[in-house]
N, C-alpha and C positions, 0 to 999 in steps of 0.2 A: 568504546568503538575506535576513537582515534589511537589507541594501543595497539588493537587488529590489525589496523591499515597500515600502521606501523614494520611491525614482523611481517605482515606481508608482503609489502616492499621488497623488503632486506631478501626476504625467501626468492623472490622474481630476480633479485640481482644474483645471486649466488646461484638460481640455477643457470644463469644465462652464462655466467661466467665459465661452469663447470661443462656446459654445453660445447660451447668455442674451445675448451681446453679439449675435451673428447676429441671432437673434427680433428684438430688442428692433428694429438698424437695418431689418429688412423689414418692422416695421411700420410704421414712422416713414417710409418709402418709400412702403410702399401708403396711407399719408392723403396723402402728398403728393403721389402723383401721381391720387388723386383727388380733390383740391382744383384739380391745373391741370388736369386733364377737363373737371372743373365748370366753372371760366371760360372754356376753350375753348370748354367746350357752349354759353354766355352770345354769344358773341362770334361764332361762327361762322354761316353760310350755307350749307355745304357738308357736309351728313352725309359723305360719302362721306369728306372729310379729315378727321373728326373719329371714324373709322371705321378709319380706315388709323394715326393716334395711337393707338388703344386697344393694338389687337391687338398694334401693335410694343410698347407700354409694360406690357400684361398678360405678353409672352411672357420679356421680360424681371426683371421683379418676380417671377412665378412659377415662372421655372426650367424653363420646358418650350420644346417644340420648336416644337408645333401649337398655333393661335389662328383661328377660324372665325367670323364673322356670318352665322347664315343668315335670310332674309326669308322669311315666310310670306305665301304667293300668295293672291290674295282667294279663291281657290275651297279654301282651308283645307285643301287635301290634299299640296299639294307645296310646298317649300320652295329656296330657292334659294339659294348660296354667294356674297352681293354685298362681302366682306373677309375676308382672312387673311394668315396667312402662315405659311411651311414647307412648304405643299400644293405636287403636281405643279402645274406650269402648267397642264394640260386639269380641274381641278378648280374654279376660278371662273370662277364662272357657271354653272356646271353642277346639274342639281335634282334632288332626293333626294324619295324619298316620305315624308312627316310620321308616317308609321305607328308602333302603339304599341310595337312590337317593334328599334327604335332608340334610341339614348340622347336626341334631341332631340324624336323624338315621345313621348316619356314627360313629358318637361320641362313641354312644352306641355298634355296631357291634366292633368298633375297638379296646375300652377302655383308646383310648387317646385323645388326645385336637384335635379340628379341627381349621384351621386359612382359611379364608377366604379375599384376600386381595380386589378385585376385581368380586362381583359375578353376576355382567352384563358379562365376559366375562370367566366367571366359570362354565366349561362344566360337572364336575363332579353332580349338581346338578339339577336335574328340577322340584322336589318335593319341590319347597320352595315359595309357593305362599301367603303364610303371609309378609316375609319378602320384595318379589316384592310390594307388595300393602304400602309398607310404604318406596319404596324407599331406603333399604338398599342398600350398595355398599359393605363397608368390616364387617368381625366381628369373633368370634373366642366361642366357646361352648366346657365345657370339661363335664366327667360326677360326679353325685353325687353320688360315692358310695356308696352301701350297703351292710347287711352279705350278704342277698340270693341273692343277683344282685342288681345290681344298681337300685336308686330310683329314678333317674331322668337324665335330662341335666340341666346345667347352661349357659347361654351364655348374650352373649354383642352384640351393632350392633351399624351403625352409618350408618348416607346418605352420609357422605363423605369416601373417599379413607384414610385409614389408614395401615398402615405395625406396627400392634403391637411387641414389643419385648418380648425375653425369659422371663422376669421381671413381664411382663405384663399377660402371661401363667401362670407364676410359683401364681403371686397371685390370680389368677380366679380358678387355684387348689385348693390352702391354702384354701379359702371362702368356696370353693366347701365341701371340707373336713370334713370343722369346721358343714356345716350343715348335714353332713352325720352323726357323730358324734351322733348331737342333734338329729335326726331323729330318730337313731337307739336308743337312751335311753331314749325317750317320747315313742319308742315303747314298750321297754321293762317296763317299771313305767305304761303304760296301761296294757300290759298285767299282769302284778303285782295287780294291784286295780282289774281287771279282777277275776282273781282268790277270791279276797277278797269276791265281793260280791258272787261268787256262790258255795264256799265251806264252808263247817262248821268249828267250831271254832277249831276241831281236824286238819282239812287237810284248814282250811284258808290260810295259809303263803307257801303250798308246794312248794317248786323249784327244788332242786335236790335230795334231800332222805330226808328220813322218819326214825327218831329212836324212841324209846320208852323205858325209863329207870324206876328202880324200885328206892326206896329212898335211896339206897344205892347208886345208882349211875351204878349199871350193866343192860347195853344193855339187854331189855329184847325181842324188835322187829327194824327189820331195813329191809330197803328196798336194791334192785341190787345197787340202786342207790347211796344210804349211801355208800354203803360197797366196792362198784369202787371208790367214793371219798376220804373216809379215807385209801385205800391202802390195801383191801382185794380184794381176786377172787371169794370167794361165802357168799353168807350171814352168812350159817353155822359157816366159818372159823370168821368171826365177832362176831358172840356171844357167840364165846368159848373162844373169847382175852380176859385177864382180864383187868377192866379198866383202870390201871395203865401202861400196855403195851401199852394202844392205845394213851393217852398222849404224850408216851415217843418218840411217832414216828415224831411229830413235834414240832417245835416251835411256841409259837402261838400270835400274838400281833392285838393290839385294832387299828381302821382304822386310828390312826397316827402313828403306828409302836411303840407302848410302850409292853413292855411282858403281857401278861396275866397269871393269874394262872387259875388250875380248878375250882377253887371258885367263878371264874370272870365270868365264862360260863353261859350264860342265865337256862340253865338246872338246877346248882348247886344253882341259883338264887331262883328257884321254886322253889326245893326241900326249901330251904331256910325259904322259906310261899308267896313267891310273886304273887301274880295275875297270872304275866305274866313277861316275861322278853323276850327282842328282842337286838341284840346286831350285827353291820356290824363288823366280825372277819375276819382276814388276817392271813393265818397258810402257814409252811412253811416245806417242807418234807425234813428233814433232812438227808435224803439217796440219793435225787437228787439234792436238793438245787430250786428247782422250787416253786412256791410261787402261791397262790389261795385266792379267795376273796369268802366269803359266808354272805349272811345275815343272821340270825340263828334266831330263834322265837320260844320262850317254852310255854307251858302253861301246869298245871295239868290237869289229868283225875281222878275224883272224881269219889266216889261209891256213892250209893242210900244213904248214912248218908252224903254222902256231903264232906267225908274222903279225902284227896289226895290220890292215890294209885299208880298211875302212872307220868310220865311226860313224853309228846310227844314235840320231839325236828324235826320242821324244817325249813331244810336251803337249799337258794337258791345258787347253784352259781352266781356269780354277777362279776366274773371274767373281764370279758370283759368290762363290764361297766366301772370299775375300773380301769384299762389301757386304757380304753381313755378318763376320765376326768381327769388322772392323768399326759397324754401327753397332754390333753388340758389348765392345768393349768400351768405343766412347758413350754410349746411353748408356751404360754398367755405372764407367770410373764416373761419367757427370752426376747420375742418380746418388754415388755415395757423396759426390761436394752437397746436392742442392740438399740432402740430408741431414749435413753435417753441422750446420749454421744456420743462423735464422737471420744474420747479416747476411742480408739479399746483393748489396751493392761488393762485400768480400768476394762470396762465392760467385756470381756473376762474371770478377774479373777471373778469378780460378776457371770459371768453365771457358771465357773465351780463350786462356792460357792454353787449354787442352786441344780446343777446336781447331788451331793453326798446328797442331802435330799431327793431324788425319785428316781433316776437313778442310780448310781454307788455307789461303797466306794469310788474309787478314780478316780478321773477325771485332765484329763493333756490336754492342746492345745499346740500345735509348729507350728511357723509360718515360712515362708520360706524367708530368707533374700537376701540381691542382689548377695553374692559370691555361691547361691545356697546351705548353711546349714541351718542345723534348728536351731532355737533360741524358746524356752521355755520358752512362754510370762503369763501360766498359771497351778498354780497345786494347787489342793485342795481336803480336805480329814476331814472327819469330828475332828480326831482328829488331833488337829495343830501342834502337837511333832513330829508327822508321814509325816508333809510334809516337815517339815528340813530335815527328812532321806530320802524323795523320793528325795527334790534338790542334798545331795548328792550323791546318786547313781547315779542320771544325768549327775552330773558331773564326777565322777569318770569314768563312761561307757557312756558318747556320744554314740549317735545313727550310728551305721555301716551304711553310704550311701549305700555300693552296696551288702546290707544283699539281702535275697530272699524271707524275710516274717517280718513284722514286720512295723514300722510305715516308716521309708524311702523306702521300695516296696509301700507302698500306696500313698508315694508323690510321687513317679515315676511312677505308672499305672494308679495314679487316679482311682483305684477300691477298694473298705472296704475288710478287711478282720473281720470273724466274728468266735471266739472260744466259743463254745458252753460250751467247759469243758477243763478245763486248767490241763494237766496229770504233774508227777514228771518227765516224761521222754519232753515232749514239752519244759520245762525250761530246760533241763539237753539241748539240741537241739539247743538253741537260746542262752543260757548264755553266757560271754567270756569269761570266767573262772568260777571254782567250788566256789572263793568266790561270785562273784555276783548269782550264782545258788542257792547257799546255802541261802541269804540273800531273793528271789525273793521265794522259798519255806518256808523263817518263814514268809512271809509278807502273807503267803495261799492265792494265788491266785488262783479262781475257773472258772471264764469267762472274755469275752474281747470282747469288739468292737474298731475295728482301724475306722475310719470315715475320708475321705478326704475332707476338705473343699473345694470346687469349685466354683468362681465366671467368668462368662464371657468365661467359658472352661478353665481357667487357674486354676491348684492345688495352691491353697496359703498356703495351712498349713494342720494339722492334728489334729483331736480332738480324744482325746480315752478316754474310759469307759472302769472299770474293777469293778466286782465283787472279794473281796476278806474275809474280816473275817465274814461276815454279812453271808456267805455262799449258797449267792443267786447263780442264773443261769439267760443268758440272752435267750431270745428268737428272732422266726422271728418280732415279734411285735415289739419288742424292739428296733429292726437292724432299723425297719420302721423310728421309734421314733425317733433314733438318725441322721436318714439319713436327715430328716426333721430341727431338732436342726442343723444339723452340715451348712446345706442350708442357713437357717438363720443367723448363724453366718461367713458364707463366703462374705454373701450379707452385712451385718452390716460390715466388714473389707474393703469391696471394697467401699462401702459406703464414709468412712471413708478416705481410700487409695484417692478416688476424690473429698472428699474436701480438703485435702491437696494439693491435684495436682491443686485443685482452687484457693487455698491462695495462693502458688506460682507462680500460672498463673498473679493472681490479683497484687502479688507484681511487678513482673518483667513489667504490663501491667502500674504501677502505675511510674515504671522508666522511661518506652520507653515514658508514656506520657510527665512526668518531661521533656526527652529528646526532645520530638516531641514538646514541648511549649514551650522549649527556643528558635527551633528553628522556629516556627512559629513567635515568638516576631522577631528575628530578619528578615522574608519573611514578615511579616505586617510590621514591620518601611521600608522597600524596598520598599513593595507595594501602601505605603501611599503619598509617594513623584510620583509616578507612578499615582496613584487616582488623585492629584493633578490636575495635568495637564492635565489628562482626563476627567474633572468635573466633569461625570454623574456615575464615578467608584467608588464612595465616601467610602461604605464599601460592593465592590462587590465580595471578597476576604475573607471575614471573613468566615463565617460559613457556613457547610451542604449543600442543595442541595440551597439555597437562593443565597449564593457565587457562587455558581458554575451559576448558572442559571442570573444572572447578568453580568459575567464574559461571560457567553456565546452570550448575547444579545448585551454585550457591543463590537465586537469584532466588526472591522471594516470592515471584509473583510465576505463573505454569509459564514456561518459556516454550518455544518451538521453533526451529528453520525448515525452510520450504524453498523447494527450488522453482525458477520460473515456470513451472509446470504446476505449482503449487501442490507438486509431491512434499510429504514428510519427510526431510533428510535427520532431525536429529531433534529429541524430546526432553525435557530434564525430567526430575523426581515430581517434583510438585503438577506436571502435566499429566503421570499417570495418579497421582492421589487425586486433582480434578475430576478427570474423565471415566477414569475408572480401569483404562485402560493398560495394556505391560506397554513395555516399548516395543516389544517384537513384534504386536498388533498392529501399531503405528508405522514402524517402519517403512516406507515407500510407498504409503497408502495416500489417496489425495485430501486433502485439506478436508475439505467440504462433508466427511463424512461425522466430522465432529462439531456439524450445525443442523437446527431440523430442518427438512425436507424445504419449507417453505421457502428460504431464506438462499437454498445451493444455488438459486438460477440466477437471482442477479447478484451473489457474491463472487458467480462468473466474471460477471459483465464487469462489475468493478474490480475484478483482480486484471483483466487487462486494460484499464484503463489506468490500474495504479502502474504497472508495469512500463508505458508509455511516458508516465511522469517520474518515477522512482524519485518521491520525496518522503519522507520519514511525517506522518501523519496520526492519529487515530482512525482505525477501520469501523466501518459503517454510520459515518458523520450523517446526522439527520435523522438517523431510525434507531431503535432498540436493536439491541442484538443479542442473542440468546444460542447459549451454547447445548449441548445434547450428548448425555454420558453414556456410558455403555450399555446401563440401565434402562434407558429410554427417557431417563425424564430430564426435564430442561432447568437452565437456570441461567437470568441474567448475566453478560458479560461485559468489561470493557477490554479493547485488544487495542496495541499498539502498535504500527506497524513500521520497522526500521530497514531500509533496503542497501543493501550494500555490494560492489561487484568482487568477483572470484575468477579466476582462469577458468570453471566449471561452468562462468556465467553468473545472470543475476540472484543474488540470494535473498531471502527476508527474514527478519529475525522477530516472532510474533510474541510481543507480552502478553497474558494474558491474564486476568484477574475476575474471579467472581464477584459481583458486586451485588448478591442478595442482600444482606446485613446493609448497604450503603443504599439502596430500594426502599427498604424497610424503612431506615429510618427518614430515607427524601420523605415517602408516604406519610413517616408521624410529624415531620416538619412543614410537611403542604396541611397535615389535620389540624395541626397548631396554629400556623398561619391562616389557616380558613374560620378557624374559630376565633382569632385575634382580630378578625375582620368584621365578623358578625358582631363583636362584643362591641368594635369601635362603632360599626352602622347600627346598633341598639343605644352606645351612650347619646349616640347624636341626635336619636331617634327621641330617647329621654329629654334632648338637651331642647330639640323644637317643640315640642308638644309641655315642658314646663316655661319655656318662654313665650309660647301663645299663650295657654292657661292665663299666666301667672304674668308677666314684666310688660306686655300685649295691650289684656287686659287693665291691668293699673292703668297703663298711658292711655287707653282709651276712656277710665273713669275719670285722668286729670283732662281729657278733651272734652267728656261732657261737664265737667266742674269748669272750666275756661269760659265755654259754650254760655254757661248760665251767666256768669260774672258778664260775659259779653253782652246777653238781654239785659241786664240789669242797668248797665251802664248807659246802652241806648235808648232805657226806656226811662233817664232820667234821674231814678233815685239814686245814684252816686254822682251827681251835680260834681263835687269837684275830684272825681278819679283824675290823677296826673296826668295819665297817657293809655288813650284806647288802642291806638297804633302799636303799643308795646305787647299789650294783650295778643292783637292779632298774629305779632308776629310770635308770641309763643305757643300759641296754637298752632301755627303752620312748623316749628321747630317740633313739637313735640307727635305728629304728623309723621313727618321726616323718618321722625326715627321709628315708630310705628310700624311706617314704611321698609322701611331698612329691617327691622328687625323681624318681617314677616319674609323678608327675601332670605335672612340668612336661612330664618326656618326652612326657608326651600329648600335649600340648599344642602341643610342636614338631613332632610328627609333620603331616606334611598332612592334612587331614581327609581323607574319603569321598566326595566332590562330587561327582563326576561320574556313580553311580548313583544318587545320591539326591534331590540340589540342595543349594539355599541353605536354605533353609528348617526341611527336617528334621536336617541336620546342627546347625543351631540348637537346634530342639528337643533332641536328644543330647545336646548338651554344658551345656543347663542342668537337663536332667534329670539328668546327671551331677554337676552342682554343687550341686543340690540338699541329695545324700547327704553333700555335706562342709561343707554350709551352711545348716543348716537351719531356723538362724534370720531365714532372711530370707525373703520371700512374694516371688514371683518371679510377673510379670504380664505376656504374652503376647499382641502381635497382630502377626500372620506370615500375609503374602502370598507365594502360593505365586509362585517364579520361573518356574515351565514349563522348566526349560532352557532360557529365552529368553537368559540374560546369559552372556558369553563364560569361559570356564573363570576365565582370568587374576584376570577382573573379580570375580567369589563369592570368587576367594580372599582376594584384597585385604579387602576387604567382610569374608570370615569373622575376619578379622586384627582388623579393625577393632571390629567385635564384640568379639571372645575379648579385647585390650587394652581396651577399655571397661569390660567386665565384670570385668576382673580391676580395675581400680583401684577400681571403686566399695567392691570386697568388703576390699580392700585397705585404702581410707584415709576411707570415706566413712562407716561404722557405719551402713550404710542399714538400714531395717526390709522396707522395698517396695524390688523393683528392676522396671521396667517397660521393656519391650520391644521399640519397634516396629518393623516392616519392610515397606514399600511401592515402590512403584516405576512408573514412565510410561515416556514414548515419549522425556522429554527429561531426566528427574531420578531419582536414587534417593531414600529418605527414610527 
């Protein structure tokens, strides 16, 4: 037994291990392959291929069968199947109604993921006769958003029962996302060519306004449009600025953030003599610090000589565009760092590295250690002089655990906070003194995101983003951005956090086996000498289920396991030679049917009460037990009963043994000993009736030969007898023993048992002891037998008394003799 418990150990470590190892590579798969989405999504033209990539690379990563895109129709009610795979072929292209009673029209009304674990017994839907027709069971669909509403659902499916996890959500979002993304900027590059081919080469490029300069460079036409984006309220007020005022309004740099001058500007380009000049410009309002993207496109307006005379400058916003290839490139390049390495504290500083070339000036992570502070695993900031001074500030001013706004509120609510515009009075508020205020105002800080890292519901750390000399502002997009970043790198730390808790599992897994293999060497050199002698055990002990299953067959007595249902899980050879039974009869059949009828109701009752106790016992303590073969007829049993736990649950391992021959011969050793008992209650019987007869007798003929001597003496004619007093007294000696020796015959006689019992024949014989002893206090407590015990057995029993009793009185000078006699179902006492 302690060999089983053994390997099975080892078995529960190694699966746990290989378990954690699984997790760990399917996550480290699903960032990766939503990192190459992400650049696909960047790179590509073709939804439709970057649509036919997901579903294969989702069905794959998630283990299921079915993978489906559907498109929602502009008229919002039906939906349509434009990707998958595992569907019948007449399934794409084909349209479903969006309705609420579906798993994808829920997705859509609600705007979050649906999970499905069970949809044979999933009442919520009854609109879902595609997925009936191919046998789904679980599956989980979030949607694809878009600006003007979502453009579709995404979803997964499988014919087996799955209980997907949050991990499993969060990437079927991520994917979701990456192709909303793309969707929304293949739309807007169509709408873009759109415009191309059906406006002229004045109004070809239009997107957000319209200017029109002369060769000097002053506004000489401008549209609402222009004149809301560069920061006027009417057009008017736009072309009374002089040009050098309207420069001065922003900062302006090329689509890698380098400065621009006015010469750079596609406009000054024409003026210049160029064709044309088209340039994507990133400007930045220096009165708010908010930042915009435009594509700009010049080209002159000649007169009838062919003269330049004008230049019409337009520019699109492209805003939007631009903050999401620019979160899809750093979620892309960060998803390949947190990937790359299982050093969380490496990659961590790598990813804040990245985050102040898009996202912030300066960027800090803290992670939360085991005495619950924060440790600041990461800071970076483009320039490196500037992060000596942010360590020290760190360290001079620790973060205040029980501040009420700032990065320890975030690790303690688990909720971001988000500062849109960072005032002189906000730092004057949060500083711990006017130096750190003073030092946190030259650093110009202008915006802030706190971001708490969260894996599994637990805060581990805190990632923050600040705008400070570069004079940006964050927005809601950004918050989005970073909530996403911070996700990613909570999942990459926990990642990380359990492959460590692997490597340690695997070490300590690698000792206990060191441990578990010395001590099997020495349970095999024991077993081997054991095999010996049982020749056909040669190596039934060694390994997995082969030892076991050897071990089980080799056992000489009918073996069987039964699970806590006291179903038949597994029979040996000698169980069906017992019963009579194959094993395939036995199989999963309950216990009870290989007992007679009589005996199944309370071998009930006591299988759940063994079950409550699970101790390693013999079954049915107290009673006979009798087993019932296939044949019908019965035969004495003795059963062993060994319990042991299993991941299945409680198991019992039943010996079982016929013990007719072991019956038989109790019976001819109770016939022996009963006749052994007779023969001794006959010698004694012999022994009193020839010491009455015969030794009784005698002494009663040397009392009347005393008796005469005595008349003779008194009546004279032995005038000089020496001593009559001596006579007397041996008369009364000879008396004595008379006496005595008519007791012991009592004594040998058999008692009166069988009309009276055990009990009162007790009382008798010390009430009769009494009268010859009656210095002793005799104390009594006597259960009555009923004539329950067998003749044989009271006699033995009264033997055993009457020898007790007589030694106490004999050699013990007792004052008190006490008494007791009781008796059950299994003991006398």
């Amino acid at each position: 037994m302690g060999k089983g418990v053994s390997i099975q150990h080892q078995v529960e470590l190694s699966d746990r291990e290989h378990q954690i190892e699984k997790e760990l590579r399917n996550r480290i798969e699903q960032h990766k392959a939503i990192a190459d989405i992400s650049l696909l999504a960047l790179k590509t033209n073709d939804p439709h291929e970057l649509m036919d990539k997901v579903v294969v690379t989702i069905t794959r990563l998630l283990e299921v069968e079915y993978c489906k895109i559907l498109e929602l129709l502009p008229d919002g009610k039906e939906l349509i199947l434009v990707a998958g795979i595992g569907w019948k072929s007449w399934a794409r292209g084909s349209r479903y109604k969006a309705s609420k009673k579906s798993p994808a029209g829920v997705t859509l009304s609600t705007g979050k993921p649906v999970v499905v674990d069970n949809l044979i017994r999933e009442t919520r839907f009854s609109d879902s006769q595609l997925l009936r027709e191919h046998n789904v069971i679980s599956g989980m669909s979030t949607t694809i958003p878009g600006k003007q509403g979502p453009y579709g659902v995404l979803g997964v499916y499988s014919t087996q029962k799955r209980s997907f996890s949050s991990d499993d959500t969060y990437f079927l979002k991520a994917i979701a996302n990456a192709l909303a993304s793309t969707i929304e900027r293949i739309r807007a590059e169509d709408e873009l060519r759109l415009s191309h081919d059906e406006l002229n080469v004045t109004l070809s490029t239009i997107a957000d306004g319209i200017t029109a300069q002369d060769l000097n460079g002053k506004l000489v036409y401008a549209n609402s449009s222009a004149a809301q984006v560069i920061g006027f309220n009417t057009v008017e007020d736009l072309l009374n600025a002089p040009v050098e005022s309207l420069m001065e309004r922003f900062e302006v740099f090329d689509e890698d953030g380098n400065p621009l001058t006015p010469s750079d500007l596609p406009g000054r380009v024409v003026i210049q003599g160029a064709a044309e000049a088209h340039k994507i410009v990133r400007f930045r309002y220096k009165d708010t610090g908010k930042e915009r993207w435009s594509q700009i496109k010049s080209k002159p307006v000649r007169d009838a000589n062919g003269e330049v005379v004008k230049i019409v400058n337009i520019f699109q916003d492209i805003t939007d565009l631009k903050r999401s290839e620019m979160s899809q490139r750093l979620l892309a390049e960060a998803g390949k760092l947190f990937s790359a390495s299982l050093d969380y504290t490496e990659t961590l500083q790598s990813v804040a590295d990245l985050v102040v070339t898009i996202l912030a000036d300066w960027c800090s992570i803290s992670l939360v250690e085991g005495d619950n502070t924060l440790n600041r695993v990461a800071v970076a900031h483009k320039d490196r002089a500037k992060v000596k001074l942010a360590e020290a500030l760190y360290d001079r001013y620790p973060a205040d655990m029980d501040a009420e706004k700032g990065i320890a509120h975030v690790l303690k609510t688990g909720k971001p906070e988000f500062y849109a515009s960072i005032t002189d009075e906000m730092i004057d508020q949060s500083a711990m003194d006017k130096d750190q205020a003073k030092i946190l105002k030259k650093l110009g800080l202008r915006s802030a995101i706190i971001m708490p890292l969260i894996a599994r519901g637990r805060t581990v750390g805190v990632l923050s983003l600040i705008w400070a000399e570069s004079g940006r502002q964050y927005n809601q997009y950004d918050v989005h951005m970073a909530e996403e970043l911070a996700r990613q790198a909570a999942v990459a730390i926990d990642n990380a956090l359990l492959y460590h808790e692997a490597q340690n599992a695997n070490t300590l897994l690698e000792q206990r086996v060191h441990q578990r293999t010395s001590q099997l060497q020495a349970l095999i050199s024991k077993l081997n000498s054991e095999i010996a002698e049982r020749k056909k055990m040669e190596d039934a002990l060694l390994k997995n289920e082969a030892m076991l299953q050897s071990l089980f067959e080799a056992a000489p007595d009918a073996t069987v396991l039964v699970d806590n249902s006291s179903r038949i899980v597994r029979i040996n050879a000698q169980m069906e030679y017992m019963f009579g039974y194959s094993r395939e009869e036995l199989i999963g059949k309950e216990m009870d049917m290989l007992l007679p009828k009589r005996f199944r109701e309370i071998h009930r009752r006591h299988s759940n009460h063994f079950y409550s106790e699970r101790i390693t016992r013999p079954m049915g303590t107290g009673f006979e037990l009798y087993g019932l073969r296939k044949d019908g007829t019965e035969f004495p049993v003795d059963i062993m009963l060994s319990p042991f736990e299993t991941p299945e649950g409680t198991r019992v391992l039943s010996a079982i043994r016929d013990i007719t021959h072991r019956k038989q011969m109790e019976a001819e050793l109770a016939e022996v000993q009963r006749r052994l008992i007779d023969s001794l209650e006959s010698e004694r019987l012999f022994l009193a009736q020839e010491l009455h007869d015969g030794v009784i007798q005698d002494l009663y003929g040397v009392i009347y030969s005393l008796k005469s001597m005595e008349d003779i003496v008194s009546e004279g004619e032995f005038a000089s007898f020496p001593d009559s007093d001596s006579l007397q007294l041996s008369k009364e000696s000879v008396q004595h023993a008379i006496d005595s020796l008519r007791t012991i015959c009592g004594e040998l006689r058999p008692p009166a048992l069988a009309p009276f019992g055990l009990e009162k024949a007790i009382r008798a014989h010390v009430d009769m002891t009494k009268e010859a002893n009656t210095a002793i206090n005799f104390h009594l407590q006597l259960a009555s037998d009923g004539q329950y015990l067998p003749e044989h057995m009271r006699l033995a029993l009264y033997r055993i008394y009457q020898h007790a009793v007589s030694n106490v009185i004999r050699h013990a000078a007792a004052r008190n003799l006490h008494i007791t006699f009781d008796f059950d179902s299994t003991q006398v006492m």
